[in-house]
N, C-alpha and C positions, 0 to 999 in steps of 0.2 A: 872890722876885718882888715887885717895888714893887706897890704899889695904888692906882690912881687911884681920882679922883671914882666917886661910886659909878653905875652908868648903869642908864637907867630904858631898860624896850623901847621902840622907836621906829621909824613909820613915816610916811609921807610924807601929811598929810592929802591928802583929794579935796578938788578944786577945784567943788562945788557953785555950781549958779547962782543969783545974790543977786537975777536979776531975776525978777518977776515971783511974789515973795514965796517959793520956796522955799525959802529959811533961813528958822529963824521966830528968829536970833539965837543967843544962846552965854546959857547954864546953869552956873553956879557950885554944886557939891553939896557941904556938907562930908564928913567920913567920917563914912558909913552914913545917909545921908540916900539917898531913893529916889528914883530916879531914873523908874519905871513900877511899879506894882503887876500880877500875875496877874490878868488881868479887867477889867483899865482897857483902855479902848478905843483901839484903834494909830490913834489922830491921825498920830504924828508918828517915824521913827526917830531913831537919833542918832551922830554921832562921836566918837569921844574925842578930844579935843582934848590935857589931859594930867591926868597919874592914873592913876585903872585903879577899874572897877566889875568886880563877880560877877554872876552871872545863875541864878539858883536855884529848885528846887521844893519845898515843903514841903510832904508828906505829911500826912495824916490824924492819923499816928501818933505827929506830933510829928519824925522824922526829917526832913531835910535833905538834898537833891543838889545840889551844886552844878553844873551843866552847862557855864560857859563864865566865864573872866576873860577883861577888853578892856584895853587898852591903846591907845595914842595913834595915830591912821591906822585903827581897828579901830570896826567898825558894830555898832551891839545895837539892837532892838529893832525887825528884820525880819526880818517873817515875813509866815506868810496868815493870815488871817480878821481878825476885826472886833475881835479883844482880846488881848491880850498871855497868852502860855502859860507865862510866868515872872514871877517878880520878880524886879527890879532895884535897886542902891543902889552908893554910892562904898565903895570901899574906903580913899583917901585924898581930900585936897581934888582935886575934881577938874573939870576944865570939859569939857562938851561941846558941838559945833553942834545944833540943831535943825533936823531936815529935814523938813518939814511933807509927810503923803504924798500928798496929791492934787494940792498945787501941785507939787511932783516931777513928778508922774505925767502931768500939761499941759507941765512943761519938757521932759519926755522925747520929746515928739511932735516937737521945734525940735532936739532935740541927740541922735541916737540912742548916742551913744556914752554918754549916761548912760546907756541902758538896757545896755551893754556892762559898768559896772562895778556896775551891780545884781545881775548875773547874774555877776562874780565874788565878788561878796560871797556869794551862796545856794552857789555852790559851796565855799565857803571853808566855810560854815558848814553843810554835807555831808561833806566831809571830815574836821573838826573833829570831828562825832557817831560817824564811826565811827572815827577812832582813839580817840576816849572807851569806846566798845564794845570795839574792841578790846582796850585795855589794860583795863577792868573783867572780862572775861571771861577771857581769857588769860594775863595775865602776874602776876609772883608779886611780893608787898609792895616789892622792894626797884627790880624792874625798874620799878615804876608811878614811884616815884619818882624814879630817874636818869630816866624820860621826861617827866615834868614838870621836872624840871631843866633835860633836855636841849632843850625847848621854848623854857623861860626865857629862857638861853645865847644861842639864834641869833637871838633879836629882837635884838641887841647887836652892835654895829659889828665888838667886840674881845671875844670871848666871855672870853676866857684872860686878858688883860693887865688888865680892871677887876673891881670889885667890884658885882655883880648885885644889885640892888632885888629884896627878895621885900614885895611890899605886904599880900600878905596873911597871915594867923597860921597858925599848924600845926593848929586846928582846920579853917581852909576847905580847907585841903590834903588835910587827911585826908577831909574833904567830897567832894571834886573826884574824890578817889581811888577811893572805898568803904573806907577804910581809919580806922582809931581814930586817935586821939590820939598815945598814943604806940608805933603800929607804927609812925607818920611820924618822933615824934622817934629812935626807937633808929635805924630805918632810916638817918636823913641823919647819926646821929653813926658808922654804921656806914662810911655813906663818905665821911664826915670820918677815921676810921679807918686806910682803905684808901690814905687820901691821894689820892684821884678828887675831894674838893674841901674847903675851908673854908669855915668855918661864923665867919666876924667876931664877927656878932652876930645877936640872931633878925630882923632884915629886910632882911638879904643873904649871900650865900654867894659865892665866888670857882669857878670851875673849874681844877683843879689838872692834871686830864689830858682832855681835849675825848675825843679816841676810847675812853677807858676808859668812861666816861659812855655814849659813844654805843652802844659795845659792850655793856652792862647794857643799854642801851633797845631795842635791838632784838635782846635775848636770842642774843646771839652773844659772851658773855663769859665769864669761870673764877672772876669775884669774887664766884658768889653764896657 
């Protein structure tokens, strides 16, 4: 199977409105530059514009969760209250819009249909927490992984036919996951293996069979 360019997930940015000052502009992060700290106060949320940030909590104990990777068309840093419940930072160079929240929140009174895709974004990122529950509590080392994979996969035009951007390292994976180090790497050489997919280099993989992948992530498969 030839390999194209390698593709980054991609989604259609929102068309924010520039009057009345709710963009506060566009944000160039390099990688691991912060993007909000846990406890800075939610001024402003944000779009990915292109890149991709993590959004993480850091324990008392020194331990790491990683809660959510964004990618381009995709919103961080809305939520409620008056201060941000994560930190945020780039995982490559990355830009994003700035949506300032109160001027938002005056354009929304003129254009209700912002308030229509605020309200898929809070669902997007309800959905998102409990399939992170989900697979934290239920599913066993290998299915977490075809399901991050298989998440990767469908932000992409042509899951099968190119070569998938993973931006981030097999520590945040295993972050994202609950999972060590290297249960991630034997895991993904396992279904490098199996031939469910290639592994190029460590910051992409190919999908070699889409339903076998998919059959692992929703624990309807024979390849554990």
């Amino acid at each position: 199977m030839q390999l194209s360019t390698i593709a980054s997930p991609a989604q259609t940015p929102t068309p924010w409105p520039a009057e009345g000052g709710s963009t506060g502009g566009v944000r160039l992060l390099a990688p691991y530059d912060a993007l909000f700290r846990e406890g800075d106060e939610t001024t402003a949320f944000y779009e990915v514009l292109s890149g991709a940030v993590r959004a993480y909590k850091i324990f008392p104990d020194g331990r790491r969760q990683i809660v959510a990777f964004a990618f381009p068309g995709d919103i961080v840093g809305f939520c409620q209250g008056d201060t941000y419940r994560f930190d945020c930072d780039a995982l490559t160079t990355t830009r994003v819009r700035v949506i300032h929240k109160q001027s938002l929140l005056r354009a929304m009174r003129e254009r209700p249909e912002l308030a229509e895709k605020l309200l898929e974004v809070a669902r997007g990122e309800v959905e998102t927490l409990q399939d992170l529950s989900l697979l934290l509590c239920r599913k066993t080392a290998i299915e977490r992984i075809a399901s991050f994979l298989l998440t990767m996969a469908r932000k992409a035009p042509d899951p099968v036919a190119q070569r998938l951007a993973l931006p981030m390292c097999r520590a945040d994976i295993a972050d994202y996951l609950g999972l060590t180090i290297e249960t991630v790497s034997r895991n993904m050489t396992r279904l490098r293996t199996l031939r469910i997919i290639d592994l190029p280099d460590r910051g992409s993989f190919q999908v070699r069979s889409l339903e076998r992948l998919r059959q692992l992530a929703e624990c309807d498969g024979t390849d554990h």
